[in-house]
C-alpha positions as a Markdown table, in Angstrom:
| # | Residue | x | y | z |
|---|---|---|---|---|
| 1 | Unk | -29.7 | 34.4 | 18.8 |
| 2 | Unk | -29.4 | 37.7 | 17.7 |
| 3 | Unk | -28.8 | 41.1 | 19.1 |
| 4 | Unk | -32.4 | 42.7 | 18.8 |
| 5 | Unk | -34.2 | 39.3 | 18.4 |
| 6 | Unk | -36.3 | 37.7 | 21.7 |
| 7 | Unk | -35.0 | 36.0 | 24.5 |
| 8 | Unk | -34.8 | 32.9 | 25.4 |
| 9 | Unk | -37.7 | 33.1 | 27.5 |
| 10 | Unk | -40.1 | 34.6 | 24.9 |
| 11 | Unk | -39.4 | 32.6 | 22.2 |
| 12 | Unk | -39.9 | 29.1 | 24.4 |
| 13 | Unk | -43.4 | 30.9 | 25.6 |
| 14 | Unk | -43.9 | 31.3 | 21.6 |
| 15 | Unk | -43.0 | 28.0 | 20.1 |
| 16 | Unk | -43.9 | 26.0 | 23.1 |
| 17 | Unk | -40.8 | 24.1 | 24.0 |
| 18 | Unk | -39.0 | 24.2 | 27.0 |
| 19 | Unk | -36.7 | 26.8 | 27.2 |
| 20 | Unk | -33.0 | 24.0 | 28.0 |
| 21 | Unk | -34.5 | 22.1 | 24.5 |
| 22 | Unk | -33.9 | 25.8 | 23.1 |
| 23 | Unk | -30.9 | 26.2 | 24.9 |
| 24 | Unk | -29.4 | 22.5 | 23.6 |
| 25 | Unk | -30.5 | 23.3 | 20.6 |
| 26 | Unk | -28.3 | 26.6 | 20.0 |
| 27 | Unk | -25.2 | 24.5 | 21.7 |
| 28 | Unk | -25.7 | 22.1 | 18.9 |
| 29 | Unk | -26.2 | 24.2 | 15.9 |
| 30 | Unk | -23.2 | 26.5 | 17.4 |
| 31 | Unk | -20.8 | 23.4 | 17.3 |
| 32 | Unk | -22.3 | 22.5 | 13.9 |
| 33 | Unk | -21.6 | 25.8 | 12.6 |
| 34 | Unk | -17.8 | 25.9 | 14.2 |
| 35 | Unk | -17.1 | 22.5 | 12.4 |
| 36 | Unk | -18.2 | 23.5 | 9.1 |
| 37 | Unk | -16.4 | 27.0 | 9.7 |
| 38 | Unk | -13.4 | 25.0 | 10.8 |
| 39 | Unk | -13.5 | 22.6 | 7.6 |
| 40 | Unk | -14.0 | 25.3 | 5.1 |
| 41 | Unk | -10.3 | 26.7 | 6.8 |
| 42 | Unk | -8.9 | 24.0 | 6.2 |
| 43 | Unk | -9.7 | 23.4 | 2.2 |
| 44 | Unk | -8.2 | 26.8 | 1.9 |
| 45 | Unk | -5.6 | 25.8 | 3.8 |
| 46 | Unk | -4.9 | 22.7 | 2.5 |
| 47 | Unk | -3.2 | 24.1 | -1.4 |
| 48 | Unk | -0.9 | 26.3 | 0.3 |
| 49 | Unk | 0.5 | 23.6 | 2.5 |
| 50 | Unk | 0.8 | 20.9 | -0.2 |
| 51 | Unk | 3.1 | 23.3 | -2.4 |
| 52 | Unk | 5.7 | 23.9 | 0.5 |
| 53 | Unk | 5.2 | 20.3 | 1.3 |
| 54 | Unk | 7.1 | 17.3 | 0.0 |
| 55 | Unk | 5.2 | 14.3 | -1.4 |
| 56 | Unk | 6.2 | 10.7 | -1.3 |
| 57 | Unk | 8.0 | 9.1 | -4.4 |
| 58 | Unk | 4.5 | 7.1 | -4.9 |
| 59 | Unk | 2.4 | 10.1 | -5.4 |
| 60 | Unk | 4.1 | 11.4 | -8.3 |
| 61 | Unk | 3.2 | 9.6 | -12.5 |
| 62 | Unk | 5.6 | 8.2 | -14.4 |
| 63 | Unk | 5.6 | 10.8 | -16.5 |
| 64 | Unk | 5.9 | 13.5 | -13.6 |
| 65 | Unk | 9.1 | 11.7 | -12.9 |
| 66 | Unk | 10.4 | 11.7 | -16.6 |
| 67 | Unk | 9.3 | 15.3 | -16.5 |
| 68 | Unk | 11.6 | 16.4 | -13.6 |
| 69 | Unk | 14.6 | 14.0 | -14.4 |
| 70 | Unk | 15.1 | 15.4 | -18.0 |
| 71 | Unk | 14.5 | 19.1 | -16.1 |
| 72 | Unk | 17.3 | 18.6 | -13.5 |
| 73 | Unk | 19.5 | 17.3 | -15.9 |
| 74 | Unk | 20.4 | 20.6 | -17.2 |
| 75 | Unk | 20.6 | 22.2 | -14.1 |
| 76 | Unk | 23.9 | 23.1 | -12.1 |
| 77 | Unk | 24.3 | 22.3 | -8.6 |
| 78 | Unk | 22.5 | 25.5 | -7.4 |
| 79 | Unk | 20.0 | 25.7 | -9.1 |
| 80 | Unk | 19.3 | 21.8 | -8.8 |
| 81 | Unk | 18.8 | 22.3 | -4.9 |
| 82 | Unk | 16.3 | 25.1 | -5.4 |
| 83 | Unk | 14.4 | 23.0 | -8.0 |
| 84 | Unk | 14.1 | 20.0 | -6.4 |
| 85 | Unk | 12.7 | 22.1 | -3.0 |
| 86 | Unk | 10.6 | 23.8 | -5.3 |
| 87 | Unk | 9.3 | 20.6 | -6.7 |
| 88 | Unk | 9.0 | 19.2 | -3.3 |
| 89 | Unk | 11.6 | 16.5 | -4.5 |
| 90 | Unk | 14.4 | 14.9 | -2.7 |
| 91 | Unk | 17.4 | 14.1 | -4.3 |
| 92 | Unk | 17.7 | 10.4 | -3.6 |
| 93 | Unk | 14.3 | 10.0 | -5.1 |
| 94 | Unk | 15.6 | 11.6 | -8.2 |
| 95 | Unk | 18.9 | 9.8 | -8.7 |
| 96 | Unk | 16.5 | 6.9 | -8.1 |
| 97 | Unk | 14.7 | 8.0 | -11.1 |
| 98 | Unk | 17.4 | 9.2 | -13.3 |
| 99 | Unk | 18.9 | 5.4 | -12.9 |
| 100 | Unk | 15.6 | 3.9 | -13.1 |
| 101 | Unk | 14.6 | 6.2 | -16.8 |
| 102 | Unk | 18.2 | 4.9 | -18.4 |
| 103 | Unk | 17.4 | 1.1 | -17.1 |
| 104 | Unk | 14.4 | 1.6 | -19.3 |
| 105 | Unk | 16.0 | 3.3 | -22.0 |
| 106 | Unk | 18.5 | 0.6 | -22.7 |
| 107 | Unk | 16.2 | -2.3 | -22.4 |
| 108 | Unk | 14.1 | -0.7 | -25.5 |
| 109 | Unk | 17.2 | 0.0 | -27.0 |
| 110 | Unk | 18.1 | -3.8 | -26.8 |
| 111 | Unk | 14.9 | -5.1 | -27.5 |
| 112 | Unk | 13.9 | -8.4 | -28.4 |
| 113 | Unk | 17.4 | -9.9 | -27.9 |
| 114 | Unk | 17.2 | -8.8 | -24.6 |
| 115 | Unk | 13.6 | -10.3 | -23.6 |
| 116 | Unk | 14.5 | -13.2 | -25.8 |
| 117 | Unk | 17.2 | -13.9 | -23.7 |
| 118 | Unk | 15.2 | -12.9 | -20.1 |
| 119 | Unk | 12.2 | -15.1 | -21.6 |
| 120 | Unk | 14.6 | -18.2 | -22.2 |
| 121 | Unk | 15.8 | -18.0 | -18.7 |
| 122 | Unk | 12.3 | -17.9 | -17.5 |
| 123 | Unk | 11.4 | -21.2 | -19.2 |
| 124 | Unk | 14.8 | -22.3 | -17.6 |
| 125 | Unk | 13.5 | -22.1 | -14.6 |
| 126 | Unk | 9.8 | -22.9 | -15.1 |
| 127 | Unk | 11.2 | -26.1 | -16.2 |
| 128 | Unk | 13.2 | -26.8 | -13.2 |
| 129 | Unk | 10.7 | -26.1 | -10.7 |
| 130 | Unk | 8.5 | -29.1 | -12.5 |
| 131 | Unk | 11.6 | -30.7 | -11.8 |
| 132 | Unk | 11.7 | -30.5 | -8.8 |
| 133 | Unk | 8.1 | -30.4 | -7.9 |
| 134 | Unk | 8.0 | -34.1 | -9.8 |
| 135 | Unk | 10.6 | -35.2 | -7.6 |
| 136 | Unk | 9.0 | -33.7 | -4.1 |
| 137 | Unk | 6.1 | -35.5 | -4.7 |
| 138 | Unk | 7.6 | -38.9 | -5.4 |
| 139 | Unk | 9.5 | -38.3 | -2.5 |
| 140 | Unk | 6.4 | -38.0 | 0.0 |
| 141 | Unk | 4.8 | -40.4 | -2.0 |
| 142 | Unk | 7.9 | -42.5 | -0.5 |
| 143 | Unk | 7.5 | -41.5 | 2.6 |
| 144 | Unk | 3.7 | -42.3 | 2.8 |
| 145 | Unk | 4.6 | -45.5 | 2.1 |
| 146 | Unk | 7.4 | -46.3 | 3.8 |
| 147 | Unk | 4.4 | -45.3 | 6.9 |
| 148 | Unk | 2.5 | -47.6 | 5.8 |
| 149 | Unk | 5.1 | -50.3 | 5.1 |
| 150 | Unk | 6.1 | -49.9 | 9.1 |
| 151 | Unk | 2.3 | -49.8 | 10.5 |
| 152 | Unk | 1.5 | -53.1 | 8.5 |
| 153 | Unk | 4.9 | -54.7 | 9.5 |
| 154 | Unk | 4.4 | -53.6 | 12.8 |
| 155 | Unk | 1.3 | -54.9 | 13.0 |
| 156 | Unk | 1.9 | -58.3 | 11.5 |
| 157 | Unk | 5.2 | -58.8 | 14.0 |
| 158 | Unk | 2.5 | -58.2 | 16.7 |
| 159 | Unk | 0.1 | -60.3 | 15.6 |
| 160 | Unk | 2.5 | -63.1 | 15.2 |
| 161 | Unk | 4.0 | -62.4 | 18.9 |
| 162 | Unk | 0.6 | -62.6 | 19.9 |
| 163 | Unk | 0.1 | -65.9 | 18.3 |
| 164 | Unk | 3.1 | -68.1 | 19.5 |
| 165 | Unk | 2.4 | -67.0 | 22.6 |
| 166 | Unk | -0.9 | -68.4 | 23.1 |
| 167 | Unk | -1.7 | -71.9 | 24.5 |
């Protein structure tokens, strides 16, 4: 493989393999040695392009998003648009979280009332669902009956047909 080292020829009279077994050999290790070459590029690669790159609203902690609503919300319009491309942030995304941090910050601020009241309407409709669950299964139960009813009817009525018509 190397400049002053043996040829091909030589070193499969040396080792005693065939000199295409050498030959596949070094097109194996070659491509092994490219792909490794090629991933180690790309880890170094791979910071720089995540900075100038934007990520998705999921990627980013609630804090993160705390972090960067209470840091745009001093900013003026200019320096908002260089911020949130330097935080790789769209502005939607951050309206979204602006609305969703004072959503949060009034529902501690009302408290128990508030989940008192939420929690009351949840037992509201717990107990109408049972309501209606109650009532959707006498209803089938009905139903299965009713089936019955008819298949026994049905098959008395034949029965009796069967009999007056005899001899």
């Amino acid at each position: 493989m190397s400049p002053n080292g043996p040829s091909a020829a030589d070193l499969a009279k040396r080792t005693n393999v065939s000199q295409a077994t050498l030959s596949r050999w070094l097109q194996h290790a070659t491509k092994v040695r490219g792909a490794m070459t090629k991933s180690k590029e790309h880890e170094a690669e791979e910071p720089a392009r995540k900075v100038g790159r934007s990520r998705s609203p999921r990627d980013f902690t609630p804090d993160e998003k705390l972090r960067l609503v209470q840091q745009a919300a001093v900013l003026d319009q200019a320096a908002l648009g260089a911020f949130l491309r330097r935080e790789g942030v769209h502005e939607v995304d951050l309206t979204l979280w602006r609305t969703q941090a004072s959503d949060g910050a009034l529902s501690a601020l009302l408290g128990k009332r508030q989940r008192s009241q939420e929690q009351k309407r949840v037992r509201q409709l717990e107990a109408e669902l049972r309501r209606k669950d109650k009532a959707l299964a006498e209803t089938a139960a009905l139903l299965v009956l009713s089936k019955k009813m008819q298949a026994l009817w049905g098959a008395l009525e034949d029965h009796d047909a069967t009999d007056r018509s005899g001899p």
